[in-house]
N, C-alpha and C positions, 0 to 999 in steps of 0.2 A: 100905318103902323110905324115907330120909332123905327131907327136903321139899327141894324144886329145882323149878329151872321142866322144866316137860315135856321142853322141849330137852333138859334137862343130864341128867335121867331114862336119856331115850334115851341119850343119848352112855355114859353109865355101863352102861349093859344091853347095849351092844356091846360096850363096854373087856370087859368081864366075860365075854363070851362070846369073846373071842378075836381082835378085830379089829383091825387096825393103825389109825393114826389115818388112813391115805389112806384106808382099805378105808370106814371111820365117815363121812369126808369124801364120799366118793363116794355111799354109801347115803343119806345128809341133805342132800346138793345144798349142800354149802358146804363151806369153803376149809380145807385142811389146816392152817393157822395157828391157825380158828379151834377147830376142835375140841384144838389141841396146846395153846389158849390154854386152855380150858374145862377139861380134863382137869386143867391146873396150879392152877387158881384154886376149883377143886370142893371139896377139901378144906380150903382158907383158909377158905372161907362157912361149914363146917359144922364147923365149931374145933377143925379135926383140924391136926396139924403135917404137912407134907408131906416 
């Protein structure tokens, strides 16, 4: 797997399996914002084009 912090690990190993960003939000006890933030800015860090 790419290097990220744990958090973003996680949030990507859900995206991947299928989850909606509520469904991600819900299962890691935080805010749909933040995961819908995390998911956009994942591929910036890792010098991918989005």
């Amino acid at each position: 797997m790419l290097a990220g912090t744990q958090r973003q690990q996680e949030i990507i190993a859900l995206a991947a399996a299928g989850l909606t960003n509520r469904q991600i939000a819900a299962r890691l006890v935080m805010s749909v914002r933040t995961v819908e933030g995390t998911c956009l800015r994942i591929p910036a860090r890792w010098g991918q084009l989005s």
